[in-house]
C-alpha positions as semicolon CSV with decimal commas, in nm:
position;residue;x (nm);y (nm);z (nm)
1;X;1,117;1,316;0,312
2;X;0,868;1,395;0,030
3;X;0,829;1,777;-0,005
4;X;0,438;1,737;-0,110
5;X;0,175;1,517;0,046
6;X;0,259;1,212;0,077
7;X;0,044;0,828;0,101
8;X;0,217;0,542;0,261
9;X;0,202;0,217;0,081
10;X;0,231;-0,071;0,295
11;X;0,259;-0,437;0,144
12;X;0,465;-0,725;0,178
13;X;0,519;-0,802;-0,197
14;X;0,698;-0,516;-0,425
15;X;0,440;-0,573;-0,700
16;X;0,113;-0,486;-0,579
17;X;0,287;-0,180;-0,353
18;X;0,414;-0,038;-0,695
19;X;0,092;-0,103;-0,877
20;X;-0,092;0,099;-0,618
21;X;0,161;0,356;-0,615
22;X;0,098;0,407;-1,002
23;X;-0,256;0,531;-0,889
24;X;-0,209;0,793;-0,726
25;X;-0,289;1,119;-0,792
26;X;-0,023;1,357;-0,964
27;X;0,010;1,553;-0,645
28;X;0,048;1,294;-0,354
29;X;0,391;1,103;-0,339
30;X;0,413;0,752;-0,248
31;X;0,609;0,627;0,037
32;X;0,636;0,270;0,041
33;X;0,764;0,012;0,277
34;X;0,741;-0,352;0,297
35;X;0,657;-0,430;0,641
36;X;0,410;-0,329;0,921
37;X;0,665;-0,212;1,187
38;X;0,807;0,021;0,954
39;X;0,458;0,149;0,835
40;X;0,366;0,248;1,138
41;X;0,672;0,421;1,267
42;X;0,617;0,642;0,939
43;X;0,329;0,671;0,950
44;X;0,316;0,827;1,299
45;X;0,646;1,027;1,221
46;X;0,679;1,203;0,884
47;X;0,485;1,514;0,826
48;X;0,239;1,541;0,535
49;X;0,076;1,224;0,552
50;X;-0,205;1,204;0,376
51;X;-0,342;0,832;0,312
52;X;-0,210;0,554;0,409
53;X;-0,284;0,185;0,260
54;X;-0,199;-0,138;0,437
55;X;-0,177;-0,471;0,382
56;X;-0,381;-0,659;0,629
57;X;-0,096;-0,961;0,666
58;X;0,263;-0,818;0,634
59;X;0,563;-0,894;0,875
60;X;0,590;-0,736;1,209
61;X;0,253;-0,574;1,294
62;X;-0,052;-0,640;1,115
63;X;-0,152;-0,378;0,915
64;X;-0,477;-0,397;1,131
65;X;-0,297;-0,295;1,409
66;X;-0,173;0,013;1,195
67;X;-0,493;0,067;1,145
68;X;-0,604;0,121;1,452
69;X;-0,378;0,341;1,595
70;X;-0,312;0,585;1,276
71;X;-0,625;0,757;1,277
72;X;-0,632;0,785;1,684
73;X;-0,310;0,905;1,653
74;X;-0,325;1,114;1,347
75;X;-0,637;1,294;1,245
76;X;-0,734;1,374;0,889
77;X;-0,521;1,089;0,714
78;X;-0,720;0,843;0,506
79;X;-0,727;0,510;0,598
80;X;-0,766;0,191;0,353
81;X;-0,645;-0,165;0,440
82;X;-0,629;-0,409;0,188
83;X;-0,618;-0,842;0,154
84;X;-0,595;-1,070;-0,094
85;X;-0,876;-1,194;0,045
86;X;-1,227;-1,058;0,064
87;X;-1,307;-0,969;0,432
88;X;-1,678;-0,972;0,422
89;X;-1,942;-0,733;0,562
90;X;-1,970;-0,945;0,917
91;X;-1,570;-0,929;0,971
92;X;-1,559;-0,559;0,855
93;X;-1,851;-0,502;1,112
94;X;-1,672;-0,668;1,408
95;X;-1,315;-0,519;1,349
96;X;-1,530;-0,158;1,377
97;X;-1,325;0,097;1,137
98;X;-1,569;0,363;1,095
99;X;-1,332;0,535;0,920
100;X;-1,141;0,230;0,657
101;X;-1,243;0,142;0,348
102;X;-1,175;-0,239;0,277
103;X;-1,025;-0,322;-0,087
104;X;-0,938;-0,653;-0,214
105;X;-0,609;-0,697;-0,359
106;X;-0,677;-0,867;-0,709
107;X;-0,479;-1,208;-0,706
């Protein structure tokens, strides 16, 4: 368990979870894991969360789902899902995350 703040990095592929990693700031250590199951279990259970970035499509639950139920579950953690493809205004609109910024992965 990290001793400072800590952002979980949630993607499928190793790459892109240790290229976002590298941009962090010099005060938040990353956490990362590979699948959606185990990003949420973390991310509901280790103290000093304090961003979390999913993959929309990983194994086990959608990082979507994770999602949804981080910020009802845990206030005051930022909240950023990412795809590696764009999902435009209309689709951000209907999945209504007040609260999640929506990056695109670059391919």
């Amino acid at each position: 368990m990290p001793s400072k703040p800590f952002v979980l990095i949630a993607d499928d592929e190793k790459a892109p979870g240790e290229l976002h990693a590298g941009c962090l700031q010099p005060d938040d250590a990353p956490v990362l894991v590979h699948n959606g199951t185990e990003d949420l279990e973390k991310a509901l259970s280790l103290p000093g969360l304090s961003g979390l970035l999913a993959d929309v499509r990983m194994p086990g639950i959608s990082g979507l789902q994770v999602v949804r139920e981080v910020p009802a579950r845990r206030s005051g953690v930022g909240v950023m899902v990412m795809s590696g493809t764009d999902i435009n205004a209309h689709a951000r609109h209907r999945l209504n995350f007040p609260h999640v910024s929506f990056p695109v992965k670059p391919t």
